[in-house]
PyMOL Python script that loads the backbone (N, CA, C, O; Angstrom):
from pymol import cmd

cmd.read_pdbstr("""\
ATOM      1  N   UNK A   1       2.268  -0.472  -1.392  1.00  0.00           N
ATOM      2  CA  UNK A   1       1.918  -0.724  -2.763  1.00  0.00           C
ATOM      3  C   UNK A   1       2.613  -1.985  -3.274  1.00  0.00           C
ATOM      4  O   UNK A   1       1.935  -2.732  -3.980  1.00  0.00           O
ATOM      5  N   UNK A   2       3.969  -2.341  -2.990  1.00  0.00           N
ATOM      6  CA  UNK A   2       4.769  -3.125  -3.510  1.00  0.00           C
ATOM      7  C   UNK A   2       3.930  -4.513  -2.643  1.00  0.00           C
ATOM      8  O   UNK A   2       3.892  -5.590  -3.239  1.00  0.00           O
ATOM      9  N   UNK A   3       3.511  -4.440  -1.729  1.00  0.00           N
ATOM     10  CA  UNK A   3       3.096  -5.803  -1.024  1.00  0.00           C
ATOM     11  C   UNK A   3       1.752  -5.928  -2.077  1.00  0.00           C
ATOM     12  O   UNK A   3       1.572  -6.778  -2.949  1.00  0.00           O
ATOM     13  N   UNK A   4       1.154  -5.147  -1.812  1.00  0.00           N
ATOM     14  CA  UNK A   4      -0.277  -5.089  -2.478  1.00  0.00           C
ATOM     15  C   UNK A   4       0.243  -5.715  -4.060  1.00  0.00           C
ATOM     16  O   UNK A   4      -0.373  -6.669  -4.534  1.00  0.00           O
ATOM     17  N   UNK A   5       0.845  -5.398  -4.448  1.00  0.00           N
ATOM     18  CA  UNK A   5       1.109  -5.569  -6.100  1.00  0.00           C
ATOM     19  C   UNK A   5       1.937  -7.323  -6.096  1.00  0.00           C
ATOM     20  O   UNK A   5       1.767  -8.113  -7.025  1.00  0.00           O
ATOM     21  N   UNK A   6       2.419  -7.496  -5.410  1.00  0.00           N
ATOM     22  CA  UNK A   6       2.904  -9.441  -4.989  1.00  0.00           C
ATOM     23  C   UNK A   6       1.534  -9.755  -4.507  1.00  0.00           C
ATOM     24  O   UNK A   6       1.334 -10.658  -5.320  1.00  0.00           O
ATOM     25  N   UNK A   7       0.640  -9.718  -3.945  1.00  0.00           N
ATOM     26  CA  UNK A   7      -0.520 -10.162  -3.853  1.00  0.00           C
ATOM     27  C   UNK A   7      -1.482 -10.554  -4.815  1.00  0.00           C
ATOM     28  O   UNK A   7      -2.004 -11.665  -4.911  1.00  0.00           O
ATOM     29  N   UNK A   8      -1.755  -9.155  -5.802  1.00  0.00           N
ATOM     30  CA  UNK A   8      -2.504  -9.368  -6.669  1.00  0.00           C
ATOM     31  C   UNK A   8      -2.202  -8.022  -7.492  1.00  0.00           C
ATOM     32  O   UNK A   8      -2.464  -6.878  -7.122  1.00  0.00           O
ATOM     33  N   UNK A   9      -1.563  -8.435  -8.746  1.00  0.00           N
ATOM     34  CA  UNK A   9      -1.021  -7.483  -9.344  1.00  0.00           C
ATOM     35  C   UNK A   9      -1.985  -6.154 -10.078  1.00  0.00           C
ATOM     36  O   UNK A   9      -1.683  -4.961 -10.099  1.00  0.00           O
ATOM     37  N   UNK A  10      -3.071  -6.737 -10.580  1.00  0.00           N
ATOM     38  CA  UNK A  10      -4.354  -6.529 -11.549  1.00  0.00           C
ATOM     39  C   UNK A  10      -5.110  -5.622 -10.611  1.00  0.00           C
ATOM     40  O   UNK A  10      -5.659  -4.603 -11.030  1.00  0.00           O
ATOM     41  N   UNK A  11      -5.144  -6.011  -9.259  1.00  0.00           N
ATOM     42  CA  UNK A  11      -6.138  -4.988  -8.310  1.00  0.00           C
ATOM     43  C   UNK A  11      -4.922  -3.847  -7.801  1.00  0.00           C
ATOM     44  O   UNK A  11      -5.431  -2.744  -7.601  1.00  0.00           O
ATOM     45  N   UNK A  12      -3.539  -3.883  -7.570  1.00  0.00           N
ATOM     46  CA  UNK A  12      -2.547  -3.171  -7.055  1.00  0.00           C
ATOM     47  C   UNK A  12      -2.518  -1.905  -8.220  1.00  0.00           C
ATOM     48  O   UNK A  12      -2.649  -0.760  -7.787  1.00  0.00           O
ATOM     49  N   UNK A  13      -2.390  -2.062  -9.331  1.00  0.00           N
ATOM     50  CA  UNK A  13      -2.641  -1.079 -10.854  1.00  0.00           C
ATOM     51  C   UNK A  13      -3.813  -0.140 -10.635  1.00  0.00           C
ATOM     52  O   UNK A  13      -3.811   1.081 -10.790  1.00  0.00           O
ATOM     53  N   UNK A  14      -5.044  -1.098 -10.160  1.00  0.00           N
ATOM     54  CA  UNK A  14      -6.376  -0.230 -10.771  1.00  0.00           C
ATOM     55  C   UNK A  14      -6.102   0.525  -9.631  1.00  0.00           C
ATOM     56  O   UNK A  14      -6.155   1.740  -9.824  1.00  0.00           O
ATOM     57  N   UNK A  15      -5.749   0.063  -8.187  1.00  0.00           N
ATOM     58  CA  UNK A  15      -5.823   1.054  -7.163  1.00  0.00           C
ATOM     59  C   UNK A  15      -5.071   2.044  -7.371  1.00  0.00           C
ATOM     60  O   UNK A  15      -5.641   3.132  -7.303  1.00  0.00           O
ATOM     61  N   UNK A  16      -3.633   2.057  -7.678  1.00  0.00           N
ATOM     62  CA  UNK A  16      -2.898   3.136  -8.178  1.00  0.00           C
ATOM     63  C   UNK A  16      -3.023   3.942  -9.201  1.00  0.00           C
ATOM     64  O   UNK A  16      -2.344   4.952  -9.389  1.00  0.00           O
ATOM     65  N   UNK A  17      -4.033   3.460 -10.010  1.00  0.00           N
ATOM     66  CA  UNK A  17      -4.399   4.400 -10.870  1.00  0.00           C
ATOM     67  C   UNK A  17      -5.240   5.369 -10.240  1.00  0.00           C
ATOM     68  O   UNK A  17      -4.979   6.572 -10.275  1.00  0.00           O
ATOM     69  N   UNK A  18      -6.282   4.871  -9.639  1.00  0.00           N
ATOM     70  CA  UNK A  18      -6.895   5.383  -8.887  1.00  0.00           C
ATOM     71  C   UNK A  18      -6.861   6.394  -7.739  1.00  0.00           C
ATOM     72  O   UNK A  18      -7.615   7.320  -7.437  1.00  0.00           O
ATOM     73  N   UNK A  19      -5.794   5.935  -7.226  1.00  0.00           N
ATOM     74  CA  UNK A  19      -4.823   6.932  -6.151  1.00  0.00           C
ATOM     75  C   UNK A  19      -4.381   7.843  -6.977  1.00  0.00           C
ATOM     76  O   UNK A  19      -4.597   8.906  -6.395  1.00  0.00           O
ATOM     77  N   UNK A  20      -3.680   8.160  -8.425  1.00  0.00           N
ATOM     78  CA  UNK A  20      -3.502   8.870  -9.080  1.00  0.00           C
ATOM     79  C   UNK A  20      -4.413   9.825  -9.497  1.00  0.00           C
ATOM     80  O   UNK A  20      -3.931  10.932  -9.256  1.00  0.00           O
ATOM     81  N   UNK A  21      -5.188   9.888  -9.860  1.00  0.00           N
ATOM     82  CA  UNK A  21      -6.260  10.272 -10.410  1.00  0.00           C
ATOM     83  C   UNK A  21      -7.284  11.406  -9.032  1.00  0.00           C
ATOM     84  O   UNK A  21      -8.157  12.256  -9.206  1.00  0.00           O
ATOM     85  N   UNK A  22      -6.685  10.917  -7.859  1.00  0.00           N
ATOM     86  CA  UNK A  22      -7.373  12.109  -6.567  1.00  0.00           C
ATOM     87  C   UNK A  22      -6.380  13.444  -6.744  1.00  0.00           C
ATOM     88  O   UNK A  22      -6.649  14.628  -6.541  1.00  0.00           O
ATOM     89  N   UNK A  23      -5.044  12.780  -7.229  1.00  0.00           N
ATOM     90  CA  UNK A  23      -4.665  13.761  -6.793  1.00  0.00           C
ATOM     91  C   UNK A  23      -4.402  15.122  -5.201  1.00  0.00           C
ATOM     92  O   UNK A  23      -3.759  14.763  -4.214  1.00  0.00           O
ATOM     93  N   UNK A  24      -4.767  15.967  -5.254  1.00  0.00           N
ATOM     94  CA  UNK A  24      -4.379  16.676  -4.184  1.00  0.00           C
ATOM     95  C   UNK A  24      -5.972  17.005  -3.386  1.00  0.00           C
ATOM     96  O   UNK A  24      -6.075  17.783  -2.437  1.00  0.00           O
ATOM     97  N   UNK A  25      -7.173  16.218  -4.010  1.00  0.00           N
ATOM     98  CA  UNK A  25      -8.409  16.441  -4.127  1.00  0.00           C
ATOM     99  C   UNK A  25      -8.740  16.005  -2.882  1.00  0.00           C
ATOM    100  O   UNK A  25      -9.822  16.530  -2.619  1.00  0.00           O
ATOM    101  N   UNK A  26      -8.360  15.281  -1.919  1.00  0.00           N
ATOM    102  CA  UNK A  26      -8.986  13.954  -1.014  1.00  0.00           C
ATOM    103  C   UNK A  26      -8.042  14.400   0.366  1.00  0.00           C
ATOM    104  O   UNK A  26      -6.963  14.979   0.489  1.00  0.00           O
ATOM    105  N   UNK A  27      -8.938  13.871   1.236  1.00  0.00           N
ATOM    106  CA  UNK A  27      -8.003  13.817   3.025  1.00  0.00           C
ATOM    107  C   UNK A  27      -6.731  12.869   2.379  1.00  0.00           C
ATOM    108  O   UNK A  27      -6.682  12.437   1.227  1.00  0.00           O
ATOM    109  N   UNK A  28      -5.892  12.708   3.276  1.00  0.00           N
ATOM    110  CA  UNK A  28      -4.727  11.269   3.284  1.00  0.00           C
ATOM    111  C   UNK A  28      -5.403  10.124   3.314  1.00  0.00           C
ATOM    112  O   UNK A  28      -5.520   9.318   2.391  1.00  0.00           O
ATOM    113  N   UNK A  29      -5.941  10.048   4.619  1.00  0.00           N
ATOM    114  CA  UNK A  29      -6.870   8.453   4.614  1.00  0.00           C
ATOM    115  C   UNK A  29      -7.597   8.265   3.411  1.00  0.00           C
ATOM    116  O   UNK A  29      -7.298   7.141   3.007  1.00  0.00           O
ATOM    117  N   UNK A  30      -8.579   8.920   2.464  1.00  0.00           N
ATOM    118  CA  UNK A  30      -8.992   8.994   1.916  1.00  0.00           C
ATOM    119  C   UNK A  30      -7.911   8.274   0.114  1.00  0.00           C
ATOM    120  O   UNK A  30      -8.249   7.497  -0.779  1.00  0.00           O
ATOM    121  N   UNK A  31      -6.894   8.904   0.317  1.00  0.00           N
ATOM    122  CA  UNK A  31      -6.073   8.974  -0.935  1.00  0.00           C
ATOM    123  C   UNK A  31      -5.574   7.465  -0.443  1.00  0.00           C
ATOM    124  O   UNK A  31      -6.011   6.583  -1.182  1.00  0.00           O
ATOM    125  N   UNK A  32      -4.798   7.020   0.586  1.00  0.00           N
ATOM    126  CA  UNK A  32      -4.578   5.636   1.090  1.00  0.00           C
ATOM    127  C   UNK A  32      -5.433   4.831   0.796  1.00  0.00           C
ATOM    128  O   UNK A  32      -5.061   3.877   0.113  1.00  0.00           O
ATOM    129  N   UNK A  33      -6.925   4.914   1.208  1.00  0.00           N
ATOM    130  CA  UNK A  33      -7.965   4.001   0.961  1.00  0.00           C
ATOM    131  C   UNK A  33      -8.323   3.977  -0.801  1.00  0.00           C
ATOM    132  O   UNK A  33      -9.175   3.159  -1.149  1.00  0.00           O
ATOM    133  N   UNK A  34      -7.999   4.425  -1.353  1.00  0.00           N
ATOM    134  CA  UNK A  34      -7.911   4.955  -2.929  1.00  0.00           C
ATOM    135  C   UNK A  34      -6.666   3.741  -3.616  1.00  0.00           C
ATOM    136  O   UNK A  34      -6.840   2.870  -4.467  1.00  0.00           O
ATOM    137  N   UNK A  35      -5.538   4.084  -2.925  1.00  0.00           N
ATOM    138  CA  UNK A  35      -4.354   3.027  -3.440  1.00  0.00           C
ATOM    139  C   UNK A  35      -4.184   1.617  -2.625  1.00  0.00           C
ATOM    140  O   UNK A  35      -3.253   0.812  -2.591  1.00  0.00           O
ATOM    141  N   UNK A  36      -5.668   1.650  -1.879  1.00  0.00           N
ATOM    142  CA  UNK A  36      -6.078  -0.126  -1.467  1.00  0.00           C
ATOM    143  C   UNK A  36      -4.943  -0.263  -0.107  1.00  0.00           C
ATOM    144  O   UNK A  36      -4.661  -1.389   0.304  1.00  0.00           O
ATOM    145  N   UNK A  37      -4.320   1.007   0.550  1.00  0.00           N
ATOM    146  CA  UNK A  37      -3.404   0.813   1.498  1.00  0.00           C
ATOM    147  C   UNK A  37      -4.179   0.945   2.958  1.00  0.00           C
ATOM    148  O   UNK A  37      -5.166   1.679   2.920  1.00  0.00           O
ATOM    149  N   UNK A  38      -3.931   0.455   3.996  1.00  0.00           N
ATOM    150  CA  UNK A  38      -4.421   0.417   5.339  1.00  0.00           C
ATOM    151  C   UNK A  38      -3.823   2.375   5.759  1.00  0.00           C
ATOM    152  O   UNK A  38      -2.868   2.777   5.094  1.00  0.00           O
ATOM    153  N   UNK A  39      -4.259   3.060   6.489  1.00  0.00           N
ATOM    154  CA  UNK A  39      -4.175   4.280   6.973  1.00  0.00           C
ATOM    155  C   UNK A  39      -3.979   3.821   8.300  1.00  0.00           C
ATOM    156  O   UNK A  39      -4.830   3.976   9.176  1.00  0.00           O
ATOM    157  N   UNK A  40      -2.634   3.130   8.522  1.00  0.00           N
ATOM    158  CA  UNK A  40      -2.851   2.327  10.238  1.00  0.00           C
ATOM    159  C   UNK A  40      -1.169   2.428  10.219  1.00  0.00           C
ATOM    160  O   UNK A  40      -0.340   2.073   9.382  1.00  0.00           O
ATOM    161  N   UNK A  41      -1.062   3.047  11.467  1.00  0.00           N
ATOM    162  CA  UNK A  41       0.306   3.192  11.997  1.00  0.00           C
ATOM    163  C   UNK A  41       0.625   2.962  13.455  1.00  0.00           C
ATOM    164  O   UNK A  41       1.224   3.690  14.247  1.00  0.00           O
ATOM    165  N   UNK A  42      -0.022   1.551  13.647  1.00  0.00           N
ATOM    166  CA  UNK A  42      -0.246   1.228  14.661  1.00  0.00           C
ATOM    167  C   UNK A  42       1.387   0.284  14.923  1.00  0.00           C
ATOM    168  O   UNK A  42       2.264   0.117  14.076  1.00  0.00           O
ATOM    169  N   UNK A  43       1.378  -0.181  16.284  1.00  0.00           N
ATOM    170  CA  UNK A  43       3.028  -1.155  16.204  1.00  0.00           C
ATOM    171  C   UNK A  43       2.788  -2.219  15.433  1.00  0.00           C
ATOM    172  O   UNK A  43       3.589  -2.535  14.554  1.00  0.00           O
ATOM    173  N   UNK A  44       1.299  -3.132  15.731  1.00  0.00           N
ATOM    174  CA  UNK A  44       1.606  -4.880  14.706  1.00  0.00           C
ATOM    175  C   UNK A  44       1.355  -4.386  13.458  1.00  0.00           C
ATOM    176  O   UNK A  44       1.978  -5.159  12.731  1.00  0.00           O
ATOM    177  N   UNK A  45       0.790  -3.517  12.717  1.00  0.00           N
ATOM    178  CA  UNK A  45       0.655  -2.954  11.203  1.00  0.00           C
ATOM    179  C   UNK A  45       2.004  -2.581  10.509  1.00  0.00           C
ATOM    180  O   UNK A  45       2.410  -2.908   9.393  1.00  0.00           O
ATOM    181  N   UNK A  46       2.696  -1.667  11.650  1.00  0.00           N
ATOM    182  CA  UNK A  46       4.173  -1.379  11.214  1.00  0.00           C
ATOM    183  C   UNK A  46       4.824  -2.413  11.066  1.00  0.00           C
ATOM    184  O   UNK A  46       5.206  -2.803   9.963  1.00  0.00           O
ATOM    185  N   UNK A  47       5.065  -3.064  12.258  1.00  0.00           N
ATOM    186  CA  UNK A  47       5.820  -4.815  12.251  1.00  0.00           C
ATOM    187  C   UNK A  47       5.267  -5.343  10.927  1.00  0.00           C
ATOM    188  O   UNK A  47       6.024  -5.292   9.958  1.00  0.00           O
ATOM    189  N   UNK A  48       4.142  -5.802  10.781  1.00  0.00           N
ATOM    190  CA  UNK A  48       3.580  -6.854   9.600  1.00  0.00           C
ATOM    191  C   UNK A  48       4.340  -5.783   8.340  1.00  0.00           C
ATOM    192  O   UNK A  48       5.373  -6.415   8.117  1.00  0.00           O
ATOM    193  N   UNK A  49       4.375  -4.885   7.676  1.00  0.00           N
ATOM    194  CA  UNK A  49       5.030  -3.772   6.961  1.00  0.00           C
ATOM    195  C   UNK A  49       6.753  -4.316   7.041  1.00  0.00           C
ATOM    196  O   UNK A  49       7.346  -4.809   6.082  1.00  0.00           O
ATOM    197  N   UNK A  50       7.273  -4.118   8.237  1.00  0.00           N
ATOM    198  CA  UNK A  50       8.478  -4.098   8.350  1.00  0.00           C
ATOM    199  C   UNK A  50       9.545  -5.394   7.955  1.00  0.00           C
ATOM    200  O   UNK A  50      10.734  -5.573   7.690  1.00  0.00           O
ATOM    201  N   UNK A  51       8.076  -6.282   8.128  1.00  0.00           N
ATOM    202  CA  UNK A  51       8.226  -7.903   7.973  1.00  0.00           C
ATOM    203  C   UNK A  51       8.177  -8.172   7.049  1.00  0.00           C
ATOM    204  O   UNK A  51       9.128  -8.926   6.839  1.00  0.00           O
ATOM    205  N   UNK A  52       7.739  -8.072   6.395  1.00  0.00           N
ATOM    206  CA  UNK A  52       7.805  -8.050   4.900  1.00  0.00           C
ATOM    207  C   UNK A  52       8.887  -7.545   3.847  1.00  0.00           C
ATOM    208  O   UNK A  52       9.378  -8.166   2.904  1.00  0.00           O
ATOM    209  N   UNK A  53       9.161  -6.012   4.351  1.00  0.00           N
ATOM    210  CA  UNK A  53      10.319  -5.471   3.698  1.00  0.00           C
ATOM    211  C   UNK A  53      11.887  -6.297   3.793  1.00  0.00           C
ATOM    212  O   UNK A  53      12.695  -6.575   2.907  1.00  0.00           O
ATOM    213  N   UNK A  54      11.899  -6.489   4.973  1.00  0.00           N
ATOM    214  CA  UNK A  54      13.016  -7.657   5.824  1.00  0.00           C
ATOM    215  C   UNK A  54      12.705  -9.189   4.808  1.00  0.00           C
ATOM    216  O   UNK A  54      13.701  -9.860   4.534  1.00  0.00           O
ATOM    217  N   UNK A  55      11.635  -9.562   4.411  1.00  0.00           N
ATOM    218  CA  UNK A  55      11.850 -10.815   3.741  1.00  0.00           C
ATOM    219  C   UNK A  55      12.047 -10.462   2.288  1.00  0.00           C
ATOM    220  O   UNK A  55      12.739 -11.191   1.578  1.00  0.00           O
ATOM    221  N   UNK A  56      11.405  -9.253   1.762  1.00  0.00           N
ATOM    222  CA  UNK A  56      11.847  -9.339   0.356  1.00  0.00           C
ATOM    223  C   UNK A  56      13.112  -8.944  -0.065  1.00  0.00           C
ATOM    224  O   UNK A  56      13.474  -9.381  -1.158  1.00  0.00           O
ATOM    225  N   UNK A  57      14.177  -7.919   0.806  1.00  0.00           N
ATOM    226  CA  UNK A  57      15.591  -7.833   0.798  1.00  0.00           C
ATOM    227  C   UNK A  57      16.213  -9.162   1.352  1.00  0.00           C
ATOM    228  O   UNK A  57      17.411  -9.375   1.169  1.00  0.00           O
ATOM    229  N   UNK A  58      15.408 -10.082   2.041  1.00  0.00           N
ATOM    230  CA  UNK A  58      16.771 -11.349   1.638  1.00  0.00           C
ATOM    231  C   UNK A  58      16.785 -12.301   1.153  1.00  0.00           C
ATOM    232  O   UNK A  58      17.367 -13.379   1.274  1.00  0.00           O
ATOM    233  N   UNK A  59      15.362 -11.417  -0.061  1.00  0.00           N
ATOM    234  CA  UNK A  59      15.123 -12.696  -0.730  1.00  0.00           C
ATOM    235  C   UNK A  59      16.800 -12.655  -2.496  1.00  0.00           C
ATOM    236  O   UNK A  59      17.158 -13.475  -3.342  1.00  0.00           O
ATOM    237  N   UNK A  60      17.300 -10.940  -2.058  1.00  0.00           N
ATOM    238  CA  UNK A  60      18.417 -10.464  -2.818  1.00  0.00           C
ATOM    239  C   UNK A  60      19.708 -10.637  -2.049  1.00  0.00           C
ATOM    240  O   UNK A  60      20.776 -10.282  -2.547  1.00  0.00           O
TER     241      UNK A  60
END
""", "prot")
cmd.dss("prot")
cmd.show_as("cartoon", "prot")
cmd.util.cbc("prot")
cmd.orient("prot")
């Protein structure tokens, strides 16, 4: 969510609202694809994820 929302803040909101709003109603993939997130837990998805987290802690 936090990558999604440095990207484009305006589409990161509506998706989370949106993800909000399923509630307990929806599969996982389903609720993921809802808050605009990839349902991929693959190794380069994790890495690209992990890579990111690693640059925005040193950016503090």
């Amino acid at each position: 969510m936090w990558r999604n929302y440095k990207k484009d803040h305006t589409s990161a909101l509506t998706h989370y609202q949106d993800f909000l709003k399923l509630g307990y109603t929806k599969t996982i993939p389903e609720i993921y694809t809802a808050a605009g997130i990839k349902f991929d837990f693959s190794d380069g998805y994790v890495k690209e994820l992990v890579d990111f987290v690693r640059a925005e802690y040193a950016r503090y």
